[in-house]
C-alpha positions as CSV (number, residue, x, y, z in Angstrom):
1,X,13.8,120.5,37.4
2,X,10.3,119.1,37.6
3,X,8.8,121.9,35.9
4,X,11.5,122.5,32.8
5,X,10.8,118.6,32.4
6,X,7.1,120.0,32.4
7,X,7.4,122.7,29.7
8,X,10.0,120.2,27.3
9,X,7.1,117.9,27.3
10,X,4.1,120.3,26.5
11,X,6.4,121.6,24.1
12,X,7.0,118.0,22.3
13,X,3.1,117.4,22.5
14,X,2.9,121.2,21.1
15,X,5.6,120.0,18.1
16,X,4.1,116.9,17.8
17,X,0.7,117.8,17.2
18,X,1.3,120.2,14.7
19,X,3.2,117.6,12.9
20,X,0.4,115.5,12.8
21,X,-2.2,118.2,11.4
22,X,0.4,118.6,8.4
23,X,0.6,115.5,7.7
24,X,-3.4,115.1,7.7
25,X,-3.4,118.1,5.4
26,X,-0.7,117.2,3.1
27,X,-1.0,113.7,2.8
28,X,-4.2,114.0,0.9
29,X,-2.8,116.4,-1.6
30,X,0.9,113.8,-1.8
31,X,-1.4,111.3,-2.8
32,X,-2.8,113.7,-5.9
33,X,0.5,114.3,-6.6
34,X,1.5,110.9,-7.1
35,X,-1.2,109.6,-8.8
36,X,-0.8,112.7,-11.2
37,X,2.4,111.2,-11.6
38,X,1.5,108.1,-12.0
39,X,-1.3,109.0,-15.2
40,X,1.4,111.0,-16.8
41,X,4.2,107.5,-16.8
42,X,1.7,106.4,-18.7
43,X,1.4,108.6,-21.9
44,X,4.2,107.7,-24.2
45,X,3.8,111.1,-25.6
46,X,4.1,113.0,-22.7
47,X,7.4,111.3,-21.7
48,X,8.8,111.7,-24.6
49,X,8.2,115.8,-24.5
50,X,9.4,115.8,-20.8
51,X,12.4,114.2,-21.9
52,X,12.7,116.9,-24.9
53,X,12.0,119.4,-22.5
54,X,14.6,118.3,-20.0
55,X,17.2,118.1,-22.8
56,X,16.2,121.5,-24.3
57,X,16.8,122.9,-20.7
58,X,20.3,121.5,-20.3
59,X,21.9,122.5,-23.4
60,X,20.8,126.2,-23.0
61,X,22.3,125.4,-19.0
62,X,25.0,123.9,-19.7
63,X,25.7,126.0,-23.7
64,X,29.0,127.5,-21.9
65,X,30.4,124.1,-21.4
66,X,29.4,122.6,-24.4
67,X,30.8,125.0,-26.6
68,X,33.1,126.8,-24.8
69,X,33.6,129.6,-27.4
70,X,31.1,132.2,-28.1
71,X,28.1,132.3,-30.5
72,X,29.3,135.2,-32.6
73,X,32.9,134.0,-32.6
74,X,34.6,133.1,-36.0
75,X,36.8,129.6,-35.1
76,X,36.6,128.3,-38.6
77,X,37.5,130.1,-41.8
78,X,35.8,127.5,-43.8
79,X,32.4,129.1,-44.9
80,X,29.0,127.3,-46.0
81,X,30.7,123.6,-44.9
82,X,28.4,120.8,-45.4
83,X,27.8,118.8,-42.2
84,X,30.3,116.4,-42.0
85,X,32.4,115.0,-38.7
86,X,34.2,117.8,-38.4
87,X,31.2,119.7,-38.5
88,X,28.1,118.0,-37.2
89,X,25.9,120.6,-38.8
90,X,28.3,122.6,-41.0
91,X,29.0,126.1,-41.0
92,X,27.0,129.3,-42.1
93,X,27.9,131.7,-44.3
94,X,30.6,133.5,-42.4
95,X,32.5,130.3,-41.0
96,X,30.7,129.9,-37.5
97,X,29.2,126.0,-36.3
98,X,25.7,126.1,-37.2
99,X,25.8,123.6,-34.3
100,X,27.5,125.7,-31.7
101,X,24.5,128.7,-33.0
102,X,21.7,126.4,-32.3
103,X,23.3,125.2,-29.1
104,X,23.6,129.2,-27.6
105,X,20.3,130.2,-29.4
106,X,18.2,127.4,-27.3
107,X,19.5,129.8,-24.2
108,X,18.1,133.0,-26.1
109,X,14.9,131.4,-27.2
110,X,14.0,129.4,-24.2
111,X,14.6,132.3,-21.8
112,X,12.9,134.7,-24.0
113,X,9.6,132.2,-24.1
114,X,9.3,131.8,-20.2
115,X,9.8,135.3,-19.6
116,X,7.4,136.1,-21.8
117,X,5.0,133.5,-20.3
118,X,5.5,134.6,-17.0
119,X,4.8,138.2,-17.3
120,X,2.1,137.6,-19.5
121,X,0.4,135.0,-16.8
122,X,0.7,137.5,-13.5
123,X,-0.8,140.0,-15.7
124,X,-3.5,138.0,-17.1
125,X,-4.3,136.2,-13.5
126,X,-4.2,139.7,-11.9
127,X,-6.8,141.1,-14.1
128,X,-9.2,137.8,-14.5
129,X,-9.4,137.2,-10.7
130,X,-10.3,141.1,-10.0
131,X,-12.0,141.0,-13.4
132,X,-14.4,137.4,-12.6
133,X,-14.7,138.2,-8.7
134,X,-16.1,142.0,-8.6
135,X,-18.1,141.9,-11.1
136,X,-20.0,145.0,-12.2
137,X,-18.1,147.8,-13.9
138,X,-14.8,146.5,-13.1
139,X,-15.4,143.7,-15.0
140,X,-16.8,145.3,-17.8
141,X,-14.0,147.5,-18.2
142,X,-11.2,145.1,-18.0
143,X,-13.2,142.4,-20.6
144,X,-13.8,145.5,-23.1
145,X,-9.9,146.2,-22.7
146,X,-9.4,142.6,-23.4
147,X,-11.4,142.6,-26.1
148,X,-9.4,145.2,-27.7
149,X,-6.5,143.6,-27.6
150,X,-8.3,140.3,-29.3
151,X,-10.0,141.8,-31.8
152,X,-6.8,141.5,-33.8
153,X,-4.7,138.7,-35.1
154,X,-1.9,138.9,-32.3
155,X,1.2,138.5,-34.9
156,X,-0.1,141.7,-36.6
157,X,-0.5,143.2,-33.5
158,X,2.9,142.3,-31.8
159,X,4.5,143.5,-35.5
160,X,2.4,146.7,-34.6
161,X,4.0,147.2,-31.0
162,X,7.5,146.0,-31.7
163,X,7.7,148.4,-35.2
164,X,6.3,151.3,-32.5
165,X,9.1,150.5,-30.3
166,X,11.7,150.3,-32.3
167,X,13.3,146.9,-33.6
168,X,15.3,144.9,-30.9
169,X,14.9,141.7,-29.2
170,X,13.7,143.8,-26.1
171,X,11.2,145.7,-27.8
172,X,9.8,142.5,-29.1
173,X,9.7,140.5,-25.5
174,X,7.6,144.0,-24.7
175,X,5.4,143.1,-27.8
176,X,5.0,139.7,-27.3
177,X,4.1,140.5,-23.3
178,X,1.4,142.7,-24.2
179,X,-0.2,140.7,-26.7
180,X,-0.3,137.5,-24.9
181,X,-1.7,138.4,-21.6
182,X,-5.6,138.4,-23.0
183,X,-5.8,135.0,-23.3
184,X,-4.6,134.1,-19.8
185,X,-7.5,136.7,-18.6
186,X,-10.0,135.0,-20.4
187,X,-9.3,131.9,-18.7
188,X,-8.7,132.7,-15.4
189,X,-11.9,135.1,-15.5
190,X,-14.3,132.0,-16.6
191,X,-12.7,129.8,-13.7
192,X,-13.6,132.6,-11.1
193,X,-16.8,133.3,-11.6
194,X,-17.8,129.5,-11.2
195,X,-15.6,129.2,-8.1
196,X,-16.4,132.7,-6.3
197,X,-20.4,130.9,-6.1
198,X,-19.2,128.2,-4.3
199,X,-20.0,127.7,-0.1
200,X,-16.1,128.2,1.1
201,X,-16.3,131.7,-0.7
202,X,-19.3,132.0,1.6
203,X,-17.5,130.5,4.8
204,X,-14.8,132.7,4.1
205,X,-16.6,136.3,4.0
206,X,-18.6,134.8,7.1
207,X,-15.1,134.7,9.1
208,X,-14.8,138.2,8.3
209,X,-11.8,137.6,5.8
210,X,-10.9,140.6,3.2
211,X,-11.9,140.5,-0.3
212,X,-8.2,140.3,-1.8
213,X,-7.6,137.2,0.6
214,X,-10.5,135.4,-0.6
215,X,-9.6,136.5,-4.1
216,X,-6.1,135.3,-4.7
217,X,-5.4,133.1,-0.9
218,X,-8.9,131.0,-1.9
219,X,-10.5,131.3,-5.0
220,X,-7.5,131.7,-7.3
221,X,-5.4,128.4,-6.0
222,X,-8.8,126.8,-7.3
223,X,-9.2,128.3,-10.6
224,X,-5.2,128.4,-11.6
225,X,-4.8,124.8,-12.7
226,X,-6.4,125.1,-16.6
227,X,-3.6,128.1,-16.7
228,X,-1.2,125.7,-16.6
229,X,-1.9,124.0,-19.4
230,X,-2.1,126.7,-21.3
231,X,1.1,128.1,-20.5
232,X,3.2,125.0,-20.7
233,X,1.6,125.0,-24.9
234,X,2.1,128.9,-24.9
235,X,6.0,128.5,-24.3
236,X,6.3,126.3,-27.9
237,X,3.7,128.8,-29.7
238,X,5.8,131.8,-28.2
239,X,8.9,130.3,-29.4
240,X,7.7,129.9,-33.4
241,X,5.7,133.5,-33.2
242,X,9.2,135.0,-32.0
243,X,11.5,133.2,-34.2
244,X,8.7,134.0,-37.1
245,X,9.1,138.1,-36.2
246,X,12.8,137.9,-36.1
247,X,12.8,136.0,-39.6
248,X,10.7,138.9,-40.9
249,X,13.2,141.6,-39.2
250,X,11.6,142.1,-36.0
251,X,13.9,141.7,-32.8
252,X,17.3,139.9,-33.2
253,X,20.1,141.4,-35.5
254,X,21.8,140.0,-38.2
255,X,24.1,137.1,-37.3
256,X,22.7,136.9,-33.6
257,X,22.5,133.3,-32.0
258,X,18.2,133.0,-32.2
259,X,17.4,130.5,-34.4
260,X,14.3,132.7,-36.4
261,X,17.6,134.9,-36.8
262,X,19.5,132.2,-38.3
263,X,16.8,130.8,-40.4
264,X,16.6,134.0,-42.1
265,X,20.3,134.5,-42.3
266,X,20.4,130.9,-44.0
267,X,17.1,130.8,-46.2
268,X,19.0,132.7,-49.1
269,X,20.8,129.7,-49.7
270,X,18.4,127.0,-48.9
271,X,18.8,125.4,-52.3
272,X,22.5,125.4,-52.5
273,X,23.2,124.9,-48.6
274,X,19.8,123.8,-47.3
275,X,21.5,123.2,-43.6
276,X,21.8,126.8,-42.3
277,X,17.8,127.3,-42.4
278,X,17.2,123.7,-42.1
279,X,18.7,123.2,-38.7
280,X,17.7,125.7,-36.9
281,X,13.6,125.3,-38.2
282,X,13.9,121.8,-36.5
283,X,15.1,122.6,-33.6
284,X,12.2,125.1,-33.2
285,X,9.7,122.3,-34.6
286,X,11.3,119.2,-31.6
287,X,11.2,122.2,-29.0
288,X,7.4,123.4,-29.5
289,X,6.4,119.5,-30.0
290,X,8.0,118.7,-27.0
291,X,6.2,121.6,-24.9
292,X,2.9,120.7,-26.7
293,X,3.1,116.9,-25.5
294,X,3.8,117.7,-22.0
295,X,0.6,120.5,-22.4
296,X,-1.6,117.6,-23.2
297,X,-0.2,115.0,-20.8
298,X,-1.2,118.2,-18.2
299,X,-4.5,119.2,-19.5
300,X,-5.4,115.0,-19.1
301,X,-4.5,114.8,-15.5
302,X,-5.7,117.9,-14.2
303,X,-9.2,118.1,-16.2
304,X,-11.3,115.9,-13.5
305,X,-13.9,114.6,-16.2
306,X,-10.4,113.0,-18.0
307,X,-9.6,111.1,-15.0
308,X,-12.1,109.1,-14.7
């Protein structure tokens, strides 16, 4: 009995100990966290895009509930209603809500933006830490492929891809992908080459750790943080450069829920039923805003030399 008393005890002096060295890691970093917190409450700006954000997120959640009947589905037989309380926003051309559109087209637009982002970030971090920390060839190589892909405008260029690939909304996710990741490589290259000169890089190949640990277990948690600021801004840009391509024909099909789809379905009779096209392009313009404010709010707490 003695020694199982023994071995509970230097097991709850084991447990207890490695409690306390996570919470003398972690409580420095909580502290960041909440002041972070703290310097974005007070940005009006920056609230009110979270806010936007957080609404944009639940309607394309929550679409299904909202409007319970599908995008494409025909409920009224009314066509080209202005708004009125019946119909918030009127109808389009063939008797569907323009509301109920907008509503399902924030899932379609949204999801299409952060899956974009997201690919387009792994493949730009991938190549910028191995680009910035070998050096040499390497990163000659992959900064003259980059520089390919800059060297022109990036609408013509997704246009270019997507017409290539044949004209559907998957095609132009592809596009949009392959077009976007330069940028992120850039960044991500600069950060690492100031950070890979630093003494822990040193520390760490001194401990005999591996080059792909130092890369992206070290040096990369310290260079990611300008990425996201430029990701959170990418999301409204990608937004407006897809709806623009499906507005011009690129992507989504005629009378699809996307609202560059449903601005160029409705811009024919902007004059005589200005709501179809209207609706729609301000959605897009309080969706981008809102991701540009919350971008900002980002790049003034994590920049150090805006802190002060």
């Amino acid at each position: 009995m003695i020694g199982v008393s023994r071995n509970d005890a230097k097991r709850s002096l084991g447990l207890s100990s490695r409690i306390a060295r996570w919470k003398a890691e972690w409580e420095p970093r909580w502290r960041e966290i909440r002041f972070s917190l703290y310097l974005l409450r007070q940005s009006p700006l920056v609230m009110l895009g979270i806010i936007t954000i957080i609404g944009v997120f639940l309607l394309a959640l929550f679409a299904p509930w909202i409007t319970p009947y599908g995008p494409e589905e025909r409920i009224w037989t009314e066509t080209k209603l202005a708004p009125s309380q019946k119909h918030l926003l009127g109808t389009d051309e063939i008797g569907g809500g323009v509301l109920r559109k907008i509503i399902w087209a924030t899932r379609v637009d949204l999801s299409t933006a952060i899956m974009i982002v997201a690919v387009a970030s792994l493949i730009g971090v991938a190549l910028g830490v191995v680009s910035g920390f070998m050096g040499g060839k390497i990163d000659e190589i992959l900064m003259r492929i980059t520089d390919i892909f800059l060297a022109f405008p990036s609408l013509i260029l997704a246009m270019a891809i997507a017409a290539a690939l044949g004209r559907s909304w998957q095609n132009l996710m592809i596009a949009l992908m392959l077009v976007w990741w330069p940028s992120y490589a850039r960044i991500i290259r600069g950060q690492v080459l100031a950070e890979r000169e630093k003494m822990y890089v040193e520390a760490a190949r001194a401990v005999g750790a591996s080059t792909p640990r130092i890369m992206f277990r070290h040096v990369l948690p310290n260079s990611i943080y300008p990425l996201f600021v430029a990701a959170t801004m990418d999301l409204g840009g990608v937004i407006i450069v897809a709806a623009a391509l499906s507005f011009i024909g690129f992507g989504a099909n005629p009378g699809m829920a996307e609202w560059g789809r449903m601005i160029a379905d409705g811009h024919s009779f902007l004059f005589s039923h200005p709501w179809m096209a209207m609706f729609p392009g301000v959605a897009i313009l309080i969706t981008a805003l809102g991701f540009n404010f919350v971008g900002d709010g980002l790049r003034d707490v994590l920049d150090p030399r805006l802190r002060r």
